[in-house]
C-alpha positions in Angstrom: 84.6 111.2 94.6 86.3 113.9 96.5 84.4 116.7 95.2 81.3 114.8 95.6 81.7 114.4 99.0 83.1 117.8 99.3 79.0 119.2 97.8 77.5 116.8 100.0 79.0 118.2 103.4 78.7 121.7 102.4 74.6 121.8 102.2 74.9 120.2 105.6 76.5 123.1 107.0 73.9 126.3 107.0 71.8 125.3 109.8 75.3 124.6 112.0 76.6 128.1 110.8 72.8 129.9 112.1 72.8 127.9 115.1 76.9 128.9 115.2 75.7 132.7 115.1 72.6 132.3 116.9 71.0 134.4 114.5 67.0 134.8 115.2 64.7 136.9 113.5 60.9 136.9 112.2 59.3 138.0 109.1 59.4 141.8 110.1 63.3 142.2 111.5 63.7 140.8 107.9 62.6 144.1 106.3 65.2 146.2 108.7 67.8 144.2 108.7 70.8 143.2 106.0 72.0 140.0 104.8 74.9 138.5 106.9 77.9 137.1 103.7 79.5 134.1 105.7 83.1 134.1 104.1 86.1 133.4 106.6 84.4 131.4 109.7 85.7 128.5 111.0 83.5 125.3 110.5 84.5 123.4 113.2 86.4 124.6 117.1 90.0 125.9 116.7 91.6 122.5 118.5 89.3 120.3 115.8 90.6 122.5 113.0 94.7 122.0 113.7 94.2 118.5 114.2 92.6 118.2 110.5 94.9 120.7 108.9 98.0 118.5 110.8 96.4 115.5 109.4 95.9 116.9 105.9 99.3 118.7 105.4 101.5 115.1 106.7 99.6 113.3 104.0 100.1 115.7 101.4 103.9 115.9 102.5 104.2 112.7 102.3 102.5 111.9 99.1 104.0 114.3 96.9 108.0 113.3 97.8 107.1 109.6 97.4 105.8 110.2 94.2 108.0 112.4 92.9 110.5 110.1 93.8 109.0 107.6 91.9 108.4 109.0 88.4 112.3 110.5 88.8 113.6 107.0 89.0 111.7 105.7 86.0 112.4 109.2 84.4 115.9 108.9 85.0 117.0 105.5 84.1 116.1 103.8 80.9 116.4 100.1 82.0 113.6 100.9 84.8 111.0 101.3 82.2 109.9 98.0 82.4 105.9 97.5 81.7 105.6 97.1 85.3 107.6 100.0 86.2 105.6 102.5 83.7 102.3 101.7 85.3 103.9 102.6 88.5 105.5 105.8 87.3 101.3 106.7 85.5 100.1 105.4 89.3 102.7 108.3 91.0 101.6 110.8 88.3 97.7 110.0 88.9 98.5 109.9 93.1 100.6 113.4 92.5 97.7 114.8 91.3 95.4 113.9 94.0 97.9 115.2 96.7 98.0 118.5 94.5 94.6 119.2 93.5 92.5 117.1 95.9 93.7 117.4 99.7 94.8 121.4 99.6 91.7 122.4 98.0 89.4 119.6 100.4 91.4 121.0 103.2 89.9 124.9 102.3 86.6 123.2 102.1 86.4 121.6 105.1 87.5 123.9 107.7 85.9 126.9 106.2 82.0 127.5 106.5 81.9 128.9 102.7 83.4 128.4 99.9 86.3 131.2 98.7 88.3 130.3 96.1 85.7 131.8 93.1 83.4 130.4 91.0 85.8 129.2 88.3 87.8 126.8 90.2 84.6 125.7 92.2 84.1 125.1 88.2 86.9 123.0 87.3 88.4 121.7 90.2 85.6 118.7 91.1 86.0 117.7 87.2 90.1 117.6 87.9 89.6 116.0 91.1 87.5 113.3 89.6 89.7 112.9 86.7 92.7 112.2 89.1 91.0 110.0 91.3 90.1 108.3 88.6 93.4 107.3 86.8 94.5 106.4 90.2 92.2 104.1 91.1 91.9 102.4 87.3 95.8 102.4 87.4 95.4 99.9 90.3 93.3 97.8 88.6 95.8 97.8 85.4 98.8 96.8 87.8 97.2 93.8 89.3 96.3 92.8 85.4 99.3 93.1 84.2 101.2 91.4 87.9 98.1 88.5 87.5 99.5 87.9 83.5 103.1 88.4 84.1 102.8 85.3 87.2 100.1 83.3 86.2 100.7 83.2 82.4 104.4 84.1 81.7 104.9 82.7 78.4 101.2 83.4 76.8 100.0 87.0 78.3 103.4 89.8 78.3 102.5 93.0 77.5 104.6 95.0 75.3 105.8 98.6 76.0 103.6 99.9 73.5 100.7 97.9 74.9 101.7 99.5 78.3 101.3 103.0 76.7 98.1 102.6 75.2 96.4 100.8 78.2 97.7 104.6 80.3 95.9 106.6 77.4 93.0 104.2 77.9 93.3 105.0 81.6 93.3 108.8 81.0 90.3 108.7 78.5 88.2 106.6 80.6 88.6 109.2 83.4 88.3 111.8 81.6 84.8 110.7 80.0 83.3 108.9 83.3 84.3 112.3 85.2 82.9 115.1 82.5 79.5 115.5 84.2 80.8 116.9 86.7 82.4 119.9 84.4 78.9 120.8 83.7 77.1 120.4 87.0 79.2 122.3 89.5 78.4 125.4 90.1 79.0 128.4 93.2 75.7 128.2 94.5 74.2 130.9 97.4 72.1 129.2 100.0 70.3 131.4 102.5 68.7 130.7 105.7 67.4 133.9 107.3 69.9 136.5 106.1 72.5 134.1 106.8 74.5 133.5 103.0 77.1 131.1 102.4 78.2 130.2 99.0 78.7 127.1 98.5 80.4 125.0 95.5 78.2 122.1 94.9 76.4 120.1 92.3 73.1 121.3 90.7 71.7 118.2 88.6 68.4 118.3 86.7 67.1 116.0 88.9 67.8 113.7 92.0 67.3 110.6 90.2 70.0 111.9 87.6 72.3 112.8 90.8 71.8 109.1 92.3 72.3 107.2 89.2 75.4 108.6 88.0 77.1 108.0 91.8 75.8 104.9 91.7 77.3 103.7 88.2 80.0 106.6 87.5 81.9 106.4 91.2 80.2 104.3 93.3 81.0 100.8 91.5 83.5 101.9 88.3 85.3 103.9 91.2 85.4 101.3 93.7 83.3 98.2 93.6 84.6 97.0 90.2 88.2 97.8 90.8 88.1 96.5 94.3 86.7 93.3 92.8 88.9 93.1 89.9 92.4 94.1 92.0 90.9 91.2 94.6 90.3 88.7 92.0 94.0 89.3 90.0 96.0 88.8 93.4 93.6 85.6 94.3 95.4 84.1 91.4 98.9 85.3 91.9 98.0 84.0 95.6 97.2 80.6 94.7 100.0 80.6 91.5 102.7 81.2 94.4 101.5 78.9 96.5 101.3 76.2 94.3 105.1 76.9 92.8 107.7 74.6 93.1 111.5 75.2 93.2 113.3 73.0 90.6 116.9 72.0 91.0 117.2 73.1 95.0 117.8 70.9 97.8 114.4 69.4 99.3 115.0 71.5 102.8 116.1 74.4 101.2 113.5 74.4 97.9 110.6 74.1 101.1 111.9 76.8 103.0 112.2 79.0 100.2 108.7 78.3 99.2 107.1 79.7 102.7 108.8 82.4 102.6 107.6 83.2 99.0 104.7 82.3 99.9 104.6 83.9 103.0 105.8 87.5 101.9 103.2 87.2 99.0 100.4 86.4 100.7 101.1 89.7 103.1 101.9 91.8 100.3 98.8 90.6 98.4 96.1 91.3 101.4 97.8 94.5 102.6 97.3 96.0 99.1 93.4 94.9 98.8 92.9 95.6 102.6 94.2 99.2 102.1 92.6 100.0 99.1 89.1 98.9 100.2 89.7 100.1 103.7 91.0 103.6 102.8 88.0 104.0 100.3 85.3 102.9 102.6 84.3 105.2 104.9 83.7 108.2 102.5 81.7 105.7 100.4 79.6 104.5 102.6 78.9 108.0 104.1 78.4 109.7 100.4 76.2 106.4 99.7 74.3 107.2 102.5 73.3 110.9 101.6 73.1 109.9 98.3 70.3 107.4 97.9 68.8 107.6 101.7 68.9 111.6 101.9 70.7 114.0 103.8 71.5 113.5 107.6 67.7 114.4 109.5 68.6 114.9 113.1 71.1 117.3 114.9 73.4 114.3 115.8 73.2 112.7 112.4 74.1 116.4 111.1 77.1 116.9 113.8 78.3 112.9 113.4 78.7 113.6 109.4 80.3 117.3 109.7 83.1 115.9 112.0 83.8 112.4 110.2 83.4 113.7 106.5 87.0 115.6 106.6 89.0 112.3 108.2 87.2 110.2 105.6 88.4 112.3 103.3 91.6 111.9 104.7 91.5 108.8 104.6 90.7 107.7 101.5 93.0 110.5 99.6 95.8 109.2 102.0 95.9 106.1 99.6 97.9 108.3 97.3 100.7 108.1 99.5 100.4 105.0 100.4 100.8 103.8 97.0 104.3 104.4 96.7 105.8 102.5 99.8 104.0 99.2 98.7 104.7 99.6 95.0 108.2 101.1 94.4 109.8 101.4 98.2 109.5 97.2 98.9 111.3 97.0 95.3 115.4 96.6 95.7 116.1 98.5 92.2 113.7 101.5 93.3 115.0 102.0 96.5 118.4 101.4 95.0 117.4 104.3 92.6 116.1 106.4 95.1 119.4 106.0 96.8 121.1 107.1 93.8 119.0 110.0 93.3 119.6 111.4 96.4 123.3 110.4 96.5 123.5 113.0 93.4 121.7 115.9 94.4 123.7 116.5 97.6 127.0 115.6 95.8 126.2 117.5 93.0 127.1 114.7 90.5 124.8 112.5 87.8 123.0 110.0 89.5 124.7 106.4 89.0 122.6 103.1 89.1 123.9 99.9 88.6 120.8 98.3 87.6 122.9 94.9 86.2 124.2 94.7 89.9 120.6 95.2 91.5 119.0 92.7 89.4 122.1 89.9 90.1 121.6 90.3 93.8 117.8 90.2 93.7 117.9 86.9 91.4 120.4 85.8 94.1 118.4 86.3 96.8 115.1 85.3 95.4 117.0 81.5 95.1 117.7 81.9 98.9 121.4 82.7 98.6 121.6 86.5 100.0 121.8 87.8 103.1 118.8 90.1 104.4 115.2 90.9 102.8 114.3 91.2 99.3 112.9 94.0 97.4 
């Protein structure tokens, strides 16, 4: 999806980088005159630029410690591997990647007029992109599964470690094969206006109906639509599974209080996931959607409108990679007690010590309204 959108606002750009140089010429300065390579300009105003480079480089700070973080906790202590827990290690993996190989790369793309990183990686990196988006997305949907099992049919539905495993493979092939088209199609392509030449990475497909039809099914609804149903759908039922819970063995006053605040912390937690995930996603669909099966931008303003909001959706929707970690490891006790732990032994240079039995005591503890302070 990122290196879709990343084609789609480089054609835009030629007639902005000829206006840029107010280049004019006729059929006979043509003859005396040489071609103008566009390699180093700016795409946007210096002030414009920062901003998105700002913007870009917090995210991608952000996104790979919190990720990091996450797979060294499950990587580091055995009794975190819960089924739960490995999906969310595969989700940090998947998110890592899309910090790495997405925003840098988008970044370049987006603040640059051409495209300078050589025709192999223009080659390679949309497919990797793609891939990574991907897993990160379908990981989503196999979290709010395996939540939507674990709440709503605890005795019937568990999944086993090795059932876990399989299902990441499954989310690796999938992405792999609904992404490979775009290992074939991208290609460092020259586009000239005048003697103006940029080259530009984008897609070349046989034809547009090709180009439409595989958004449409490949990204557009395996990438969002269905996911953003299915992850909707899953916590519907955890929603209305809390809600309808009751507390055996407490106290009436205590058993009812207990019960809004489950419910109450749930039905946040719930609606901030599916909000951000459809929220962070949205923009650079619709836009992409858009070009793709209404046609490019046609007036100046559509043209300058797209160029300036294409790099914040971009933004925006990789900056659910970093996201991902705060709502599905940092509002969990034993993670945060493991990040804790981690950090405790890197700057005093011993092993890292968790004492997972003493997490889980507390949390049970607290989940029966006993503790003091939140739950994880």
């Amino acid at each position: 999806m990122a290196a879709e959108a990343i084609a789609a606002a480089s054609v835009l750009t030629v007639e902005d980088v000829v206006a840029a140089l107010n280049v004019s010429f006729n059929a006979t300065d043509a003859d005396d005159e040489e071609e103008v390579y566009i390699v180093g300009e700016l795409k946007y105003s210096v002030g414009l630029t920062v901003v998105i480079c700002i913007a870009y480089l917090a995210v991608f700070i952000i996104g790979v410690l919190g990720n990091v973080c996450v797979v060294m906790v499950v990587a580091s202590f055995p009794r975190m591997r819960s089924t739960t827990n490995l999906f969310i290690a595969n989700l940090a993996i998947a998110d890592l990647l899309v910090n790495v190989l997405c925003l840098p790369f988008t970044l370049v793309s987006n603040v640059l007029q051409a495209w300078v990183l050589g025709a192999a990686i223009c080659k390679t990196l949309p497919f990797l992109q793609g891939v990574s988006v991907s897993a990160s997305i379908n990981t989503l949907v196999c979290i709010s599964v395996e939540r939507c099992l674990a709440i709503c049919y605890p005795m019937r539905c568990q999944l086993s470690p090795h059932t876990c495993r399989l299902l990441i493979g499954c989310v690796w092939a999938a992405s792999l094969t609904l992404t490979l088209p775009w290992a074939v199609v991208f290609h460092l392509t020259p586009v000239r206006e005048g003697l103006v030449v940029l080259q530009v990475c984008t897609d070349v497909w046989p034809s547009q109906l090709s180009q439409t039809l595989y958004f449409a099914l490949a990204h557009l609804s395996m990438c969002y639509l269905l996911p953003l149903a299915c992850i909707s759908v899953c916590y519907a039922l955890i929603w209305r599974r809390v809600c309808r819970r009751r507390l055996p063995g407490e106290p009436q006053v205590c058993g009812q209080l207990m019960l809004h605040r489950s419910k109450m912390k749930a039905v946040k937690m719930l609606l901030v996931v599916v909000v951000s995930f459809a929220l962070s996603w949205m923009p650079l669909y619709v836009m992409v959607s858009r070009m793709q099966f209404f046609g490019p931008p046609v007036t100046e303003l559509e043209q300058d409108v797209v160029g300036v909001l294409m790099p914040f959706a971009q933004w925006l929707g990789t900056s659910n990679s970093c996201i991902n970690p705060i709502f599905y490891a940092y509002y969990n006790r034993k993670f945060r007690a493991g990040f804790m732990a981690i950090l405790s032994s890197q700057s005093c240079c011993f092993s890292p010590r968790f004492d997972y039995d003493q997490c889980s005591m507390e949390f049970r503890w607290q989940q029966r309204g006993l503790g003091a302070g939140g739950a994880g």
